[in-house]
C-alpha positions in Angstrom: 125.1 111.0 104.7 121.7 110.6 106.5 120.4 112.8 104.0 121.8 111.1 100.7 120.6 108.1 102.0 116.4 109.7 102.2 117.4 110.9 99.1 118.0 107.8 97.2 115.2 106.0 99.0 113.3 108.9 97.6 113.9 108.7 94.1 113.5 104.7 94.5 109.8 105.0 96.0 109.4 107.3 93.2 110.7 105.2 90.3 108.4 102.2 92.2 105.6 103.9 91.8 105.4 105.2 88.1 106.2 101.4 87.5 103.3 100.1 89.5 101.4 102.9 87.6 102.2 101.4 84.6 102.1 97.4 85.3 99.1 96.9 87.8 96.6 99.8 85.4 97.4 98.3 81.7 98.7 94.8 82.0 98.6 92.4 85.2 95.0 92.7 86.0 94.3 91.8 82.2 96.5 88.8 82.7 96.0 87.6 86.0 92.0 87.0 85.6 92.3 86.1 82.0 94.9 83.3 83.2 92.8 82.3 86.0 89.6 82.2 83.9 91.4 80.3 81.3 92.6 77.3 83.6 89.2 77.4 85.5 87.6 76.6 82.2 90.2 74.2 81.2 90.1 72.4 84.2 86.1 72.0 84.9 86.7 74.6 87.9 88.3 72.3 90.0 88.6 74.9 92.8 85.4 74.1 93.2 84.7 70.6 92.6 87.8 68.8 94.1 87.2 70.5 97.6 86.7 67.2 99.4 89.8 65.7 98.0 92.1 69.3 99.3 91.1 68.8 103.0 91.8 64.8 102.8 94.9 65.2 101.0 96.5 67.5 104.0 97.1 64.4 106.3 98.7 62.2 103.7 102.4 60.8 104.6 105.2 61.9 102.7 106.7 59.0 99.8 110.0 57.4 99.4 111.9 57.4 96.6 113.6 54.7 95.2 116.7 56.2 95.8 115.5 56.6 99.4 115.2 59.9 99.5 112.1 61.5 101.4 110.4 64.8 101.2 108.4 66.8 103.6 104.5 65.9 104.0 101.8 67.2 102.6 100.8 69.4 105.8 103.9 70.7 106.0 104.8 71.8 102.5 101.3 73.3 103.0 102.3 75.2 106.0 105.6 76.6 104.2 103.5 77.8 101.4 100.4 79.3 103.9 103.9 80.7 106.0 104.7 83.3 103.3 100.6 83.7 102.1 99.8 84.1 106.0 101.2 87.3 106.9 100.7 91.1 106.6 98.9 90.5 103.7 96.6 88.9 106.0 96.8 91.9 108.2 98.1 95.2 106.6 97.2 94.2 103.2 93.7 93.8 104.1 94.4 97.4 105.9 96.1 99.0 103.4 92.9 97.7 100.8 90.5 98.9 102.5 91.7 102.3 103.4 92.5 102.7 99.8 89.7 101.3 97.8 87.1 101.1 100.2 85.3 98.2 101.8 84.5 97.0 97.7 88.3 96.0 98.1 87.4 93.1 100.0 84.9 92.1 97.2 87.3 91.8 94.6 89.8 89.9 97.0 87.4 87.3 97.0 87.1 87.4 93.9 91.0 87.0 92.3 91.3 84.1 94.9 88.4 82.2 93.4 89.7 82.5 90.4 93.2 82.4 91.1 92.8 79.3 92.6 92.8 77.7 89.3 96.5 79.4 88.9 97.9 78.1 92.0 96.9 74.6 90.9 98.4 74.5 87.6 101.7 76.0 88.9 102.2 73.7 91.8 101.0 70.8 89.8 104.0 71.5 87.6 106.2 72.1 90.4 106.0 68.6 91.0 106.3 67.3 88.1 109.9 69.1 87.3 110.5 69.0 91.3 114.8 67.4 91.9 116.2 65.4 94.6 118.9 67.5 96.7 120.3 66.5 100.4 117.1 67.6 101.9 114.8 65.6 99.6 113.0 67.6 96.9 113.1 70.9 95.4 111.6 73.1 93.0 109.6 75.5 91.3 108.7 77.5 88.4 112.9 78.3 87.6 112.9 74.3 87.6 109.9 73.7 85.3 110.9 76.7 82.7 114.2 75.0 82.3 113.2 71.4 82.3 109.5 71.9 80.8 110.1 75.1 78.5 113.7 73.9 77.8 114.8 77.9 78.5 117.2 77.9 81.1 117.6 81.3 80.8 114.3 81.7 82.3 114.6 79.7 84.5 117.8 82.1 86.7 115.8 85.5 85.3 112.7 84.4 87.6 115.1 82.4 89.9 117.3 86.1 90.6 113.9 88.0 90.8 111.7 85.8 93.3 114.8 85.8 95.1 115.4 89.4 95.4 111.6 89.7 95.8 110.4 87.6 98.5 114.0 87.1 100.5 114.6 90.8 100.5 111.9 93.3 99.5 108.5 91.0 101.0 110.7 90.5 103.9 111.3 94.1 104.5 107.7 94.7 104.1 106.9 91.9 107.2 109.8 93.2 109.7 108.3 96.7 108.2 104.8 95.9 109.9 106.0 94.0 112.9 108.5 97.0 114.0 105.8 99.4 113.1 103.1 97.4 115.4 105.1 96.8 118.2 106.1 100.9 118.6 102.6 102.0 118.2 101.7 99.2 120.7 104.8 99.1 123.3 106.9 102.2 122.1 109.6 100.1 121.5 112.0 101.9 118.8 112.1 100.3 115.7 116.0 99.8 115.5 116.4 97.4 118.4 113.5 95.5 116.9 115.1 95.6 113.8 118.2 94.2 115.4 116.2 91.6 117.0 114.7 90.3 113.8 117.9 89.8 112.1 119.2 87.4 115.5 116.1 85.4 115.3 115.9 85.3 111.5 119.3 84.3 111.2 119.6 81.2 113.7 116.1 79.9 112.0 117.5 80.2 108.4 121.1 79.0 108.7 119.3 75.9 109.9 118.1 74.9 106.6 114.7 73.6 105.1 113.9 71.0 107.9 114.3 73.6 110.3 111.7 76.1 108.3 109.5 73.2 107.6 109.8 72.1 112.0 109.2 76.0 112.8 106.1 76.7 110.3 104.0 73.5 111.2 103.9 74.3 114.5 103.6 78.3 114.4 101.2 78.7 111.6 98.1 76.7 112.3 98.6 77.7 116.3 98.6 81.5 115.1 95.8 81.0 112.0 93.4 79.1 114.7 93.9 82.0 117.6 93.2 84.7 114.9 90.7 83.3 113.3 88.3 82.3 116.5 89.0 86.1 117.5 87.8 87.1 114.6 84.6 84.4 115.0 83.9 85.8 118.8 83.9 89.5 117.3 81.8 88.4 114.5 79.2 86.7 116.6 78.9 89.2 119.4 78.3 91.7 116.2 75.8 89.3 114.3 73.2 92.4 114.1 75.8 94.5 111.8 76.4 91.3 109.7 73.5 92.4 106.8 74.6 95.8 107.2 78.8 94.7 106.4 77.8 92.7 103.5 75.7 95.7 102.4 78.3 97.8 102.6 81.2 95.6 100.7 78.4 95.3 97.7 77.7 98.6 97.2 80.8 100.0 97.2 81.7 97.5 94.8 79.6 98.2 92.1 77.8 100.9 94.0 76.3 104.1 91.3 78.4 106.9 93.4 81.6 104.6 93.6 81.4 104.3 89.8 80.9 108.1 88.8 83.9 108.9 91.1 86.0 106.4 90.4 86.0 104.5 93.3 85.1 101.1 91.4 88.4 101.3 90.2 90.4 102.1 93.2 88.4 99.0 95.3 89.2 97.1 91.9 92.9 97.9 91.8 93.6 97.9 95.8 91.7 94.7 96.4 93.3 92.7 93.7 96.8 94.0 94.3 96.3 92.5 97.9 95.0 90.0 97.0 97.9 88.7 95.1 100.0 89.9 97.6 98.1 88.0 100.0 97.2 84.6 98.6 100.4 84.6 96.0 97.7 82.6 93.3 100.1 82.6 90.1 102.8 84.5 91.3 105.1 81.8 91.5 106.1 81.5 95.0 103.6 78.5 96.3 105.3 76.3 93.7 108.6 76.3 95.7 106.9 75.3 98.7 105.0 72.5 96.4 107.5 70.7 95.5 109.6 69.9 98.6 106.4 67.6 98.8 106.5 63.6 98.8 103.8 62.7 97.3 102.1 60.0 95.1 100.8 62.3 92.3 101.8 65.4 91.5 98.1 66.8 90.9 97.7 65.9 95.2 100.3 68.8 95.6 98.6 71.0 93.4 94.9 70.1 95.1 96.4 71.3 98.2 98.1 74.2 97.5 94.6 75.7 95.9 93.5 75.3 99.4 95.8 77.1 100.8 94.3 80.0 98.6 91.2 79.9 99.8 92.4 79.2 103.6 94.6 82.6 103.4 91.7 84.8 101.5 88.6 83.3 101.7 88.9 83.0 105.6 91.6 84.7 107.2 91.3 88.0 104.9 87.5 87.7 105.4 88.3 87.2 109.3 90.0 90.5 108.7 88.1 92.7 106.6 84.9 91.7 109.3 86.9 93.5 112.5 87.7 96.7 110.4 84.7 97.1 108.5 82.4 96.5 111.5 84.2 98.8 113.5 84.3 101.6 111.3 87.8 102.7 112.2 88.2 102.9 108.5 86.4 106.4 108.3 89.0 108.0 110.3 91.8 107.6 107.9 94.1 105.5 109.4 95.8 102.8 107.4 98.3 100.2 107.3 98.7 97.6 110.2 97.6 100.6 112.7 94.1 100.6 111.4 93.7 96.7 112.3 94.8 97.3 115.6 92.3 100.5 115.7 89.6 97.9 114.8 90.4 95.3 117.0 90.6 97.4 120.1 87.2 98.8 118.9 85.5 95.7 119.3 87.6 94.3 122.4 88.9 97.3 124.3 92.7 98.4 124.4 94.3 94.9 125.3 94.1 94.5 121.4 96.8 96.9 120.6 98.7 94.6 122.5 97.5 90.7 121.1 97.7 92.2 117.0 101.3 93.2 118.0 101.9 89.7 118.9 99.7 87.9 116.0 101.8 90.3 113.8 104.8 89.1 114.9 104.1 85.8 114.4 102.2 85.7 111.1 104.7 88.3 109.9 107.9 86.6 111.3 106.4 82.5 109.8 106.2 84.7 106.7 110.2 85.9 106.8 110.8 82.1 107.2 109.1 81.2 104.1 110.0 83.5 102.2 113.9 82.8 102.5 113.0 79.0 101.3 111.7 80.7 98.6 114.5 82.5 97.6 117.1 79.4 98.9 115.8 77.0 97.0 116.4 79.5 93.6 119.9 80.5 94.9 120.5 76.8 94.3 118.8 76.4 91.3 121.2 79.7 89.2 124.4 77.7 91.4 124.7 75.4 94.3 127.2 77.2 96.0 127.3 77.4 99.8 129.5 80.7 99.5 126.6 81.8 97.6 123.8 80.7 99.8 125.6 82.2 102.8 126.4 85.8 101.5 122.4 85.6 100.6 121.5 84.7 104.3 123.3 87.5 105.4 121.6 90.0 103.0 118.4 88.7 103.6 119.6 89.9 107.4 119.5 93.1 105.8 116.7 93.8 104.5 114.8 92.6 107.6 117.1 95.6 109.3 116.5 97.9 106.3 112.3 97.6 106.4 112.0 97.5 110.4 113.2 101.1 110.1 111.8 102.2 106.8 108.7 104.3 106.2 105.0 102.4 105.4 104.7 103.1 101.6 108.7 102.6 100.0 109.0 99.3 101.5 104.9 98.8 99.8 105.5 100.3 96.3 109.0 98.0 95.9 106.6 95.0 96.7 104.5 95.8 94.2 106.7 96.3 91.7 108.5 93.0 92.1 105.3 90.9 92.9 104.1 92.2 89.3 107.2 91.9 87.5 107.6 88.1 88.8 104.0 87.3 88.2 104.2 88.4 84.8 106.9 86.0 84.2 105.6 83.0 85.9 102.0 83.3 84.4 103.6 83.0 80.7 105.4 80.0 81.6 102.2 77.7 83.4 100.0 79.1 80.3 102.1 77.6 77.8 102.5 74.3 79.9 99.1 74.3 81.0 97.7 71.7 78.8 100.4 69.2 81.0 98.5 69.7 84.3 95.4 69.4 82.6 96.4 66.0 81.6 98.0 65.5 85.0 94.8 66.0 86.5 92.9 64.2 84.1 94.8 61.4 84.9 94.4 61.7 88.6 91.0 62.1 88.0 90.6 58.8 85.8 92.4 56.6 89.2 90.5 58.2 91.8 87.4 57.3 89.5 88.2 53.7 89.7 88.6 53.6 93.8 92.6 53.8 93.5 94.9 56.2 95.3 96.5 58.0 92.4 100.1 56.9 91.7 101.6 58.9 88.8 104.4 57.5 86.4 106.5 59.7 84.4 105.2 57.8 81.0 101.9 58.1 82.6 101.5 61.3 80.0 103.3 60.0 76.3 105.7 62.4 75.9 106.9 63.8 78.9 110.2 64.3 79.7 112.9 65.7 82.4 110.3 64.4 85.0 113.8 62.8 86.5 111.5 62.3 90.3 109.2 59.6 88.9 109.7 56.6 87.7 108.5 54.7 84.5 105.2 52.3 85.4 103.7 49.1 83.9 103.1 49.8 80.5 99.4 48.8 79.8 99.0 45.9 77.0 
């Protein structure tokens, strides 16, 4: 039985991989840039420009409806989102890019986020817009704004089943993956019983509902960001001499002569954006579920500040990342994955750091499990609001965390990126056709904060618009 069961997990990885062969070298790298240089363009690089209104809008209150219904703040919507962006990506990824593609990797990490950015804002944008009242306040996402904006229902429950299989079971088997792995090579402890004590912990925090997520993220994931990050600072700063030398390095091997005759261009090309994605989640489609649990004023506010989360997870945590390993040069010696960060860290700080990236892994990783079952709640609802149905996904959610505690590095890895592509595919054709609504979205947020008001948005704020059931009709202008 044992050995039917390698078997089929075999032929799966296999299957994975011809698929992320065939998706990731002719068609989502095309797409994903050309999107996110599209809606840069469109939107006069707001990324760049509306940075001072992202950190201001992250202490706004949440809004009441008229109905009295209230959603989650700002911050914590935020955190949900950064949750599932903050995680191994952060970690592993970074790893996993690195040791594949070189230091350049990290170049090209930089540079989808910058230009994802523009993605994430779009999609959350229309998140909001579409978003529906339920018992907990608001939900959405894209399955909401392909039914309700695109009129295609059908859609709609193709990307609700796939983020759902995707981030609730196979992203979730890749963080319980990385936490078991950490804590054996750190503590010895067999993956199994860690396995088994993933699913207890994962299953008392997600039969608890949103509030619960919401209650567990804002408190775990800017305690665990902060920690990490001034780590990372101390390393970097007791380092400063090899700090020309590191950005050397990332350069050349980025566009480096002997990295383009042997191919290496491409690999720190391919590797850094597939982390990247994986990483920051700019276009993919998650975010937006996170987005619009939000109360908010104006739906481009939501949008604003799920672009910083983008640059949060990449620009500074990946960064904080990509600093330890490639200073240390542990990635010379051919270790990869999660093992690789802890090589680094333990390099710079002795062998207590084994120990402390087994601990920031279990917390980024485990925030990440949390968020990622929102993801995939909140589009179990959307295909049928069943509780039968929400609970028989709970409990193979369970499973998967069991299944990728005990399963090798690279299946759990390939099955990511084959689902990642396939649901970014999706959600990218759906925010390029409604694109031209959040550009007149923010436009119109744009025009109020212009004339010293807080932006308030009214569902005939944009002529035309309709199935934007959460707002209400304003003054009409004489």
């Amino acid at each position: 039985m044992e050995y039917g069961t390698l078997q089929f997990v075999a032929r799966i990885d296999s299957i994975a991989t011809t698929l992320n062969g065939f998706l990731w070298d002719y068609i989502l790298i095309i797409v994903l840039i050309g999107c996110g240089l599209y809606f840069s363009v469109r939107s006069g690089f707001m990324q760049f420009t509306k940075i001072g209104d992202m950190g201001r809008l992250l202490t706004e209150k949440s809004t009441i409806s008229a109905e009295g219904q209230r959603g989650i703040s700002s911050f914590k919507a935020f955190t949900i989102s950064t949750a599932s962006r903050v995680g191994t990506g952060n970690l592993a990824g970074v790893a996993t890019a690195i040791y594949l593609g070189g230091p350049g990797a990290v170049f090209w990490m930089w540079i989808i986020a910058l230009v994802g950015a523009a993605s994430a804002f779009v999609e959350s944008t229309l998140a909001q817009v579409y978003k529906v009242k339920d018992k907990d306040g608001f939900r959405g996402g894209p399955a909401y704004y392909m039914e309700k904006g695109l009129n295609a229902r059908w859609m709609g429950i193709i990307f609700a089943v796939i983020i759902s299989i995707t981030f609730g079971l196979i992203f979730n088997s890749v963080q319980s993956n990385t936490i078991s792995l950490a804590l054996e090579g750190s503590f010895g402890w067999d993956r199994s019983v860690v396995g088994i004590v993933l699913v207890v912990i994962t299953g008392i925090v997600i039969f608890g509902g949103v509030n619960r997520v919401a209650a567990v993220t804002s408190v775990v994931v800017p305690v665990m960001a902060i920690l990490y990050i001034l780590l990372a600072l101390f390393i970097l700063i007791t380092n400063l001499n090899l700090v020309p030398e590191m950005f050397t390095v990332i350069f050349s091997n980025a566009f480096g002569i002997t990295e383009l005759v042997s191919g290496g261009i491409g690999a720190a090309i391919m590797n850094g954006i597939k982390r990247g994605l994986f990483s920051n989640e700019a276009g993919m489609g998650s975010a937006p579920n996170a987005a619009a649990t939000a109360g908010v004023t104006h739906p481009a506010k939501q949008g604003l500040i799920q672009t910083l989360g983008v640059f949060v997870d990449t620009l500074v945590i990946c960064t904080a990342t990509a600093l330890i390993i490639i200073m240390s040069g542990e990635y010379l010696n051919g270790t990869e994955g999660i093992q690789l960060t802890q090589d680094a860290l333990a390099f710079h700080v002795g062998d207590w750091a084994a120990a402390f990236i087994s601990i920031a892994i279990f917390l980024f990783a485990f925030s990440s499990i949390v968020g990622n079952y929102y993801y995939g709640q909140t589009n179990i609802e959307f295909i049928k609001n069943s509780p039968l149905f929400l609970n028989l996904y709970r409990l193979i959610v369970m499973g998967m965390v069991y299944f990728g505690s005990v399963q090798s590095f690279g299946v759990v890895w390939n099955l990511a990126d084959v689902s990642m592509a396939t649901m970014a595919l999706i959600n990218l054709t759906a925010i390029s056709l409604l694109s031209p609504l959040a550009f007149k979205v923010l436009k119109d947020y744009q025009r109020q904060k212009q004339n010293g008001l807080d932006p308030v948005f009214y569902r005939n704020s944009i002529p035309g618009l309709k199935n934007a059931d959460c707002w209400e009709d304003g003054p009409v202008e004489k």
